[in-house]
C-alpha positions in Angstrom: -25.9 -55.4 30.6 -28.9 -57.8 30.7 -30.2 -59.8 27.6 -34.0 -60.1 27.5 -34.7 -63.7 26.1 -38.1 -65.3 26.2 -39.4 -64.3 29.6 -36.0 -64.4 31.4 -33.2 -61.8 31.9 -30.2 -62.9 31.7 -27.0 -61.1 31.7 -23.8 -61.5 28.8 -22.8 -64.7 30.5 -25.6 -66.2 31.6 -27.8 -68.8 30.0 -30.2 -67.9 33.1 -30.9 -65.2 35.3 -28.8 -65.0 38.5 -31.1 -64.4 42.1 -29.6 -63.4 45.2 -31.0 -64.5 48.4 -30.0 -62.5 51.4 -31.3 -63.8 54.9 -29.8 -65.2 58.1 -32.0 -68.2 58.4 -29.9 -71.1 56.8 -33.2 -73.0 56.7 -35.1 -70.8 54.8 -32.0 -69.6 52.4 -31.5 -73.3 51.9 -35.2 -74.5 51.2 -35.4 -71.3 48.6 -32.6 -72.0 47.3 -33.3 -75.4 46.5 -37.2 -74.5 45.6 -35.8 -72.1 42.9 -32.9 -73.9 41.7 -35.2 -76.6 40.7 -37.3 -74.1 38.3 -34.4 -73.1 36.3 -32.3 -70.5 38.4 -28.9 -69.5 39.1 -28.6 -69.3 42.9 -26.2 -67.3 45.2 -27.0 -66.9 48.9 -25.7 -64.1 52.1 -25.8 -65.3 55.4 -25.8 -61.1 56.4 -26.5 -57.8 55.0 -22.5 -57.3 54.4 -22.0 -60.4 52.3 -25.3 -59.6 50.7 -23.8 -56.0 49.4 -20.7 -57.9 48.5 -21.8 -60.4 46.0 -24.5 -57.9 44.7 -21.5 -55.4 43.7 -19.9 -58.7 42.4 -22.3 -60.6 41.1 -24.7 -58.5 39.3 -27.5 -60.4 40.0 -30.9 -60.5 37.8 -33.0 -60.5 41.2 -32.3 -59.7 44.7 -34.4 -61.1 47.6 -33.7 -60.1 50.6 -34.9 -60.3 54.7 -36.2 -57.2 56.2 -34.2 -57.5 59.6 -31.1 -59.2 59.8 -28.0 -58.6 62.7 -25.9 -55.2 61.4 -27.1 -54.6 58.3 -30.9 -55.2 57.9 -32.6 -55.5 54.8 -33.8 -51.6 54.7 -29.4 -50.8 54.6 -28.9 -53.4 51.5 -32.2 -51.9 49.6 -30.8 -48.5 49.9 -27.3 -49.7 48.6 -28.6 -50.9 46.2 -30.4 -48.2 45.1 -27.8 -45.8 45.5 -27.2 -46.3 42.1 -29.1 -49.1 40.4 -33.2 -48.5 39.5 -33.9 -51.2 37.6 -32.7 -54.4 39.3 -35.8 -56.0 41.2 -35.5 -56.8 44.4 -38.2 -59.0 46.7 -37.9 -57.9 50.3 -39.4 -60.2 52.8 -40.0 -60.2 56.3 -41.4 -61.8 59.6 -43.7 -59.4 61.3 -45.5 -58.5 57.4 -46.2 -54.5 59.3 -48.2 -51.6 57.5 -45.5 -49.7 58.5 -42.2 -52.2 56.9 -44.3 -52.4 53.4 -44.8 -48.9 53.2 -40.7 -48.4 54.2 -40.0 -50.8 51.7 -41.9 -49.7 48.6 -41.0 -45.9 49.1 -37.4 -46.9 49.2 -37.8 -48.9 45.8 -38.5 -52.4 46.9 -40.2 -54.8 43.4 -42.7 -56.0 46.0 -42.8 -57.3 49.4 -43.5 -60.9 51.1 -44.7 -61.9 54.9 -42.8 -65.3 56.5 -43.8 -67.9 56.9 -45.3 -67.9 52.9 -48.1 -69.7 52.3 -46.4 -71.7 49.9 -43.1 -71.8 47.7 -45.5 -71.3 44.9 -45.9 -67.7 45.7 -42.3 -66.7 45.5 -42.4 -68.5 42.3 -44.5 -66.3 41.1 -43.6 -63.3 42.7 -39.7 -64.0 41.3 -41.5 -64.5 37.7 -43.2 -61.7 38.0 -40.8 -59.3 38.8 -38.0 -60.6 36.1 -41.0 -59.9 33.6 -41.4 -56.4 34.8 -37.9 -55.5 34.4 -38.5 -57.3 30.8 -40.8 -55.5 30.0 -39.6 -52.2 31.5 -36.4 -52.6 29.8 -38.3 -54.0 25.8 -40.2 -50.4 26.5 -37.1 -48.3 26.9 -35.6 -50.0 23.6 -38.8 -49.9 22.0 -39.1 -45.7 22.8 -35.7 -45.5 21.7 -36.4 -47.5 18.3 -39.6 -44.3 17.9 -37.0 -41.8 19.4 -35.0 -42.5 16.8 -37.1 -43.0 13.5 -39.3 -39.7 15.2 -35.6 -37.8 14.8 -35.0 -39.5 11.2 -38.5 -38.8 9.9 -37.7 -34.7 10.8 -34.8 -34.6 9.2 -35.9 -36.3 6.2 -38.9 -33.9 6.0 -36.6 -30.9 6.8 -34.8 -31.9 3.4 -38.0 -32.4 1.3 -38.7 -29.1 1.9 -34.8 -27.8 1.5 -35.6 -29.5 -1.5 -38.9 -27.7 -2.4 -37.3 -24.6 -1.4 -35.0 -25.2 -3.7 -37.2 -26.4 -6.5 -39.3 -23.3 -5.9 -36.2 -21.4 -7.0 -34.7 -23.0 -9.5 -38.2 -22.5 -11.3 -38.2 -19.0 -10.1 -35.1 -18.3 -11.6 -35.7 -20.4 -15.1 -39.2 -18.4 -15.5 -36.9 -15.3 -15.0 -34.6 -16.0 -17.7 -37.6 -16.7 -20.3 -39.4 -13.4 -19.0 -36.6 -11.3 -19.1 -35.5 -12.6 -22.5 -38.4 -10.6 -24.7 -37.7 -7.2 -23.6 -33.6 -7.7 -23.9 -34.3 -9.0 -27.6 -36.7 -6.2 -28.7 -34.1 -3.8 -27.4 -31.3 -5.5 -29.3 -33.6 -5.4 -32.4 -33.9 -1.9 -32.0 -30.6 -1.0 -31.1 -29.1 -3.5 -34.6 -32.5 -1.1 -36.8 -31.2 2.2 -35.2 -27.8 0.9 -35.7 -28.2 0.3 -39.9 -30.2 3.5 -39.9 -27.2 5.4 -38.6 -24.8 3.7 -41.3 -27.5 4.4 -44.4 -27.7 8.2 -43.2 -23.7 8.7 -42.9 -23.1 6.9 -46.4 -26.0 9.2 -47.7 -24.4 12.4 -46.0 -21.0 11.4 -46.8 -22.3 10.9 -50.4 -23.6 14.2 -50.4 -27.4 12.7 -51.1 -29.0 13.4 -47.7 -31.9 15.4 -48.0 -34.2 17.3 -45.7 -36.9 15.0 -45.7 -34.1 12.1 -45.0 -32.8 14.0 -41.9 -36.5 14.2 -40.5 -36.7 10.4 -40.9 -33.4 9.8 -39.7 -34.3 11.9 -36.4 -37.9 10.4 -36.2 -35.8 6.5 -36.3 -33.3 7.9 -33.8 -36.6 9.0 -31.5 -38.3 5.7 -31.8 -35.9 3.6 -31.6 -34.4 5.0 -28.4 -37.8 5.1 -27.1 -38.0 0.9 -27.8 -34.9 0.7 -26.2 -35.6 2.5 -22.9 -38.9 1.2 -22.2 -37.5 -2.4 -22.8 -34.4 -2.0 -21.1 -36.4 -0.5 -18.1 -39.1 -3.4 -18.5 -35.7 -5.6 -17.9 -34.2 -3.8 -15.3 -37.8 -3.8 -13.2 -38.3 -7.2 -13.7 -34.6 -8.3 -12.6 -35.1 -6.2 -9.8 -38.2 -7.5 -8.4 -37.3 -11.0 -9.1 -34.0 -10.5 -7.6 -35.7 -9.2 -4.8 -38.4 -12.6 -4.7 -34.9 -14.9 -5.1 -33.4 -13.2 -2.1 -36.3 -13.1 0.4 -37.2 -17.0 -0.2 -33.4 -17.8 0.4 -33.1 -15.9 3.2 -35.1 -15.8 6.9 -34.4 -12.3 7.8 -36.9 -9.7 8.6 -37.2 -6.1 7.4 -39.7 -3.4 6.8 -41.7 -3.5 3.4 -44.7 -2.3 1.1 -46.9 -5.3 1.5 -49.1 -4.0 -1.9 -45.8 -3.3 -3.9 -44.1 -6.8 -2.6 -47.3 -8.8 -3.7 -47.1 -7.3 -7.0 -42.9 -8.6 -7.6 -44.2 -11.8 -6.3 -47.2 -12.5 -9.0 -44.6 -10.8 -11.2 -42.5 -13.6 -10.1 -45.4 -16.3 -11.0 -46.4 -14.5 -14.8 -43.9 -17.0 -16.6 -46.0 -20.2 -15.2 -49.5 -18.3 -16.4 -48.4 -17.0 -19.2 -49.4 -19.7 -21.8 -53.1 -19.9 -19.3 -56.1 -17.9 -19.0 -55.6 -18.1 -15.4 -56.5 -14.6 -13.8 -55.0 -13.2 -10.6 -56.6 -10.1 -8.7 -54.5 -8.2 -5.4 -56.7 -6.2 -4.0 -54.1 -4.2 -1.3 -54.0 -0.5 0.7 -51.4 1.0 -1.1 -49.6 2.7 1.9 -49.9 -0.8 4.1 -46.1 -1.1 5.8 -45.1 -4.2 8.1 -42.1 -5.6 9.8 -42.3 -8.9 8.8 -40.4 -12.1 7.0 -41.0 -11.2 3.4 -39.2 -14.7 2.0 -41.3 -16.4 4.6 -45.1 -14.8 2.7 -43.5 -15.2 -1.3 -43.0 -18.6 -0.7 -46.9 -19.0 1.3 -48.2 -17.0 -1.4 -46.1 -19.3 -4.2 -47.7 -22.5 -2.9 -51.2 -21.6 -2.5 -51.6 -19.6 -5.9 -49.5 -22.8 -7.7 -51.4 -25.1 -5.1 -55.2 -23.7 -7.3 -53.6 -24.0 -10.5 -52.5 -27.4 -10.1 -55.3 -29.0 -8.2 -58.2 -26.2 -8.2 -58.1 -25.6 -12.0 -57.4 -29.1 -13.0 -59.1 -30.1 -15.9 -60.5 -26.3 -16.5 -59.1 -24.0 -19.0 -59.7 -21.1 -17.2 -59.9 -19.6 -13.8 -59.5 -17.2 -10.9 -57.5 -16.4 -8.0 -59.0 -12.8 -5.7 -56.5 -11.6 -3.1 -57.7 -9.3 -0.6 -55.3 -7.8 1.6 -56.3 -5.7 4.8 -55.1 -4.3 8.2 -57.1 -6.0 10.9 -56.2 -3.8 13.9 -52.3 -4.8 14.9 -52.5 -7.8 12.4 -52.7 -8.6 8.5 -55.5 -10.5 7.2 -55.0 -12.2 3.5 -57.7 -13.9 2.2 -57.0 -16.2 -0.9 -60.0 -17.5 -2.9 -60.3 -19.4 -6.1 -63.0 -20.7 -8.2 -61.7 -23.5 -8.8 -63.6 -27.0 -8.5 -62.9 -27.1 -4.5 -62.2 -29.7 -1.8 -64.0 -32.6 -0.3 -64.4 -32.3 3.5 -62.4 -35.5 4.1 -59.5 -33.5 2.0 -59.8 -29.8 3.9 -59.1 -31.9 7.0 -55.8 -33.0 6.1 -54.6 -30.5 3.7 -52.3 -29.1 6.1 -50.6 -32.8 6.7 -47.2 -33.4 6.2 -47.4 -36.1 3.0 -51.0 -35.8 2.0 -51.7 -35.2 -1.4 -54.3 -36.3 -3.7 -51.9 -36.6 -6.7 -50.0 -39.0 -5.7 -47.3 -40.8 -8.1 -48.4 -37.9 -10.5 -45.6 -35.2 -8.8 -47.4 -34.0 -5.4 -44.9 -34.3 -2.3 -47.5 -33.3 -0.1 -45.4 -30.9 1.6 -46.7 -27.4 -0.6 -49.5 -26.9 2.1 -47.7 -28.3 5.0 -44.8 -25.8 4.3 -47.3 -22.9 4.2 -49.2 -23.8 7.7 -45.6 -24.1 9.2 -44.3 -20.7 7.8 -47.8 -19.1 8.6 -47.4 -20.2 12.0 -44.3 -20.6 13.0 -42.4 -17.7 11.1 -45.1 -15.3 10.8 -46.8 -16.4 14.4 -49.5 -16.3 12.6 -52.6 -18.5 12.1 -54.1 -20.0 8.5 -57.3 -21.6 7.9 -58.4 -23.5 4.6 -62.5 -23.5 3.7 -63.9 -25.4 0.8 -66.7 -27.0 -0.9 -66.5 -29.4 -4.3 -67.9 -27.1 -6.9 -67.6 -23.9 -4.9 -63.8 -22.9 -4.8 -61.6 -22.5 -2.1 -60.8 -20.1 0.3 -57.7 -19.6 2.8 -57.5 -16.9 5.3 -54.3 -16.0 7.0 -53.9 -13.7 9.7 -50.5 -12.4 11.2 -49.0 -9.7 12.7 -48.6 -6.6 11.5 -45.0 -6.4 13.5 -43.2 -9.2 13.8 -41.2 -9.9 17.4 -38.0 -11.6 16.1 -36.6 -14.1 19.2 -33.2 -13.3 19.9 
């Protein structure tokens, strides 16, 4: 392994980098040698090809320069050993004749660069040496650098993947505190009736059993019986509808099946869903939906889109206002579903439609907003529903989303 330190590689043991000269001049090994020595490098010298191989697979030198034709093994036979199974070390390859033909040879087969004897001065290989050690350098602070991204890239997904477990989650924890408060008026009025019906049954035994019950106390008795079992059946089936659609909601936003639904009849147990965050509001919500409109789609995927973007007006559309509206219109558009999604509400700067599908934009931040609500629904539009959604607005005129997806979804196996 090679440490990069100022603008010099150098490898764990080394307080310099190492070159390798491979030529079988001794004059001109010797006069590099010395040349390079003096400007701070380690020097190791081949009289041949063979040694040259040798003490590179030894050695593990920072720099390799080496002569183009040699006795045996030329320099073309130690550039491709080398390169059998090293890419990064440089290596200068020089020769006599300085032919079109040998720097073209040489490059293709991974030569750093390439030098014509005799060199016009020792200056140039100076440079040359310096110049390639600072390509590897920098070749090498890029690969650690793109690793450093690589890495925060794969940590920044994950960490966004859990905000929105998280908001997922959030989404249904609220889902299923709103059901407990909804569900809780109809359960008590059908407790109260049941206790009334209950101490009207006990007054009209003690009267019977007393002997006192009259004819006109028998007709009330029957007419208490009659009402009160009507209380209790339409509250208890109030209950059992709204369980049943919310239970419905809660499973489709935990779950990333598909199956075949009512569109109309699913909106309606979504903004069922919603009525325990508007109910204290004089927020109004319109569906406008065929009522035989079928698809095969991802319903837990479109109750949490729809969730966000109605909760997404009444947070930021309808701030400040004590009233508002939200118009859904739902229609077949050929072999697709077009929602459209307009509020009233005080609307969007240009500067804010542009980014309101970004990961972490918000405009209430440090005042709740994760700046994942919108994000979330452009990903789900997309990706789950292969679908496309597109957000218009104007300050003071509302804003509108349209979503178009398939009518049929193709699930990936």
């Amino acid at each position: 392994m090679c440490l990069l330190v100022g603008m010099k590689v150098m490898s764990d043991e080394r307080l310099q980098p190492m070159l390798l000269i491979i030529d079988d001049e001794p004059m001109i090994r010797e006069s590099f040698r010395l040349y390079l020595e003096d400007r701070g490098y380690d020097i190791i010298t081949a009289c041949d090809g063979d040694e040259g191989i040798e003490k590179y697979r030894t050695c593990h030198p920072d720099l390799v320069m080496v002569d183009l034709r040699m006795p045996r093994v030329g320099g073309m036979e130690v550039l491709q050993a080398i390169r059998a199974n090293d890419r990064e070390t440089p290596v200068i390859v020089i020769s006599g004749t300085g032919a079109a033909s040998d720097v073209v040879n040489a490059l293709q087969a991974g030569a750093t660069t390439f030098l014509t004897k005799p060199l016009p001065s020792l200056q140039m290989l100076k440079e040359k040496v310096y110049d390639s050690l600072e390509r590897t350098r920098l070749i090498e602070e890029n690969r650690q650098h793109q690793k450093g991204l690589e890495t925060t890239i794969a940590e920044l997904k994950t960490m966004q993947k859990q905000l929105v477990e998280s908001e997922k989650m959030a989404a249904l924890g609220s889902l299923v505190a709103g059901v407990a408060h909804e569900i809780n008026t109809p359960l008590g009025i059908g407790v109260t009736a049941a206790s009334h019906l209950g101490e009207k049954i006990n007054d009209f035994k003690d009267k019977y059993a007393a002997g006192d019950a009259s004819h006109d106390d028998l007709k009330k008795f029957l007419s208490t019986i009659d009402e009160s079992t009507r209380m209790i059946e339409a509250n208890l089936s109030r209950a059992a509808q709204l369980i049943r659609s919310f239970k419905q909601v809660a499973v489709d936003q935990s779950s990333e099946s598909p199956r075949k639904f009512n569109l109309g009849e699913y909106m309606e147990d979504i903004l069922l869903s919603l009525k325990p965050r508007l109910k204290k509001t004089n927020y109004k919500i319109s569906l406008s939906c065929p009522p035989d409109l079928v698809i095969y789609s991802f319903p837990g995927a479109l109750s949490r889109i729809m969730t966000n973007m109605i909760m997404n007006a009444i947070i930021h559309g309808f701030e400040n206002r004590p009233d508002g509206t939200i118009a859904i219109q739902i229609s077949a558009a050929g072999s697709n579903i077009s929602i459209e999604c307009h509020d009233n509400g005080v609307g969007m700067a240009a500067t804010v439609v542009e980014n309101v599908f970004e990961p972490f934009f918000t405009t209430k931040r440090g005042r709740g907003g994760s700046g994942l609500g919108m994000h979330m629904v452009f990903n789900l539009v997309t990706q789950t529903l292969s679908g496309s959604i597109e957000c218009k607005s104007d300050p003071g005129h509302g804003t509108r989303f349209s979503i178009l997806f398939p009518r049929q979804q193709e699930v990936q196996q």
